[in-house]
C-alpha positions, 0 to 999 in steps of 0.5 A: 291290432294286426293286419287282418283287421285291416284288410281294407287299409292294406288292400288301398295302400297296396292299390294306390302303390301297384296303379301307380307304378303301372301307370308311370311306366305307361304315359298313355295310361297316365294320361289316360287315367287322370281326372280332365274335368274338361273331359269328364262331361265332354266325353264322358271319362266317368271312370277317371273319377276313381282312377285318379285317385289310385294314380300319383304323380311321383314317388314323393307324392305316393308315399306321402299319402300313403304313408298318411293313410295307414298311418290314420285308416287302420284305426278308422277302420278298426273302429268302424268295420272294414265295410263302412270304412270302405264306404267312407273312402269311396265317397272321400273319392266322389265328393272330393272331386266335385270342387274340381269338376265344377270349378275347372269344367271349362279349362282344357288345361286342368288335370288332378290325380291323387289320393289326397282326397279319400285320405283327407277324408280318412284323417278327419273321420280319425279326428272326430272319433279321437279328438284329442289324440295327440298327433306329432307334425313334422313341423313341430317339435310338440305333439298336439291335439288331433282336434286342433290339427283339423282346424289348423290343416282347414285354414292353412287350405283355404289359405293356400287355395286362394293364394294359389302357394303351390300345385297342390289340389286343397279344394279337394282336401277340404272337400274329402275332410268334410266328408269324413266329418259328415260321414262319421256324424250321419255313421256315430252322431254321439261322437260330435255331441260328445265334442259339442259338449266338451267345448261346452257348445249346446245343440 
């Protein structure tokens, strides 16, 4: 695998890298380029959607993501085609904002920005094609199956969303995972058979 055969992946990371920065040095274009659901309808800002998910809100926050993205997309791009990843990414945008605009549509306060979305997307595309890849965590001293990451990562969301743990934005996580699970079922369902299987779960 080299980088032209990942040309989508290397073009997102450098994106979301350059839109950030830019947007840091030019709070009225941060501001400007955050996804405001109060706003969305309101004042029809449709194209914070996309804007949004290009801008990060530190340093932390961009190379985390970033380094997620690479980390999993070359290979979900390798495997798909640079065109249908990029489908994948720009619906992992879409839909992961849809739980904020209907949950926050009435908070003038709310405000989300971030990659998080699209590349949860990616992540779980990468699990359903490679379930039982073996990823290693942070966290973790063990390597585990990619699989049982995904369920993992879902339940720690639903967890943290509904305790409100931190400012992170797991609705959209969640939203961009199930996404990429959808997309690669509707893209390659002989990869979620093959999965029903091996647990022995019959269609």
């Amino acid at each position: 695998m080299t980088l032209n055969t990942i040309p989508v992946t290397i073009f997102l990371v450098l994106a979301n890298i350059l839109l950030s920065m830019y947007a840091w040095n030019n709070r009225s274009v941060f501001d400007r380029w955050m996804l405001h659901p109060y706003s969305f309808q309101r004042k029809k800002t449709y194209f914070t959607l996309f804007t949004s998910a290009f801008i990060h809100a530190d340093t932390v926050h961009l190379a985390m993501n970033m380094f997620v993205l690479f980390s999993f997309g070359r290979y979900v791009e390798a495997d798909l085609s640079s065109l249908y990843y990029g489908i994948l990414y720009l619906l992992g945008i879409v839909f992961s904002a849809i739980p904020s605009l209907i949950k926050y549509k009435n908070s003038q306060h709310y405000y989300t920005l971030g990659a998080s979305g699209a590349v949860s997307a990616v992540v779980f595309a990468f699990i359903i094609l490679y379930p039982f890849a073996k990823l290693s965590l942070f966290l973790l001293p063990i390597s585990i199956p990619a699989i049982l990451f995904g369920v993992l990562y879902i339940v720690f969301s639903i967890y943290a969303q509904r305790r409100a743990m931190d400012n992170l934005n797991h609705d959209a996580h969640i939203a961009g995972a199930l996404t990429g699970v959808g997309f690669i079922i509707l893209l390659k369902p002989y990869s979620i058979t093959f999965l029903m299987h091996t647990f022995g779960i019959g269609l």
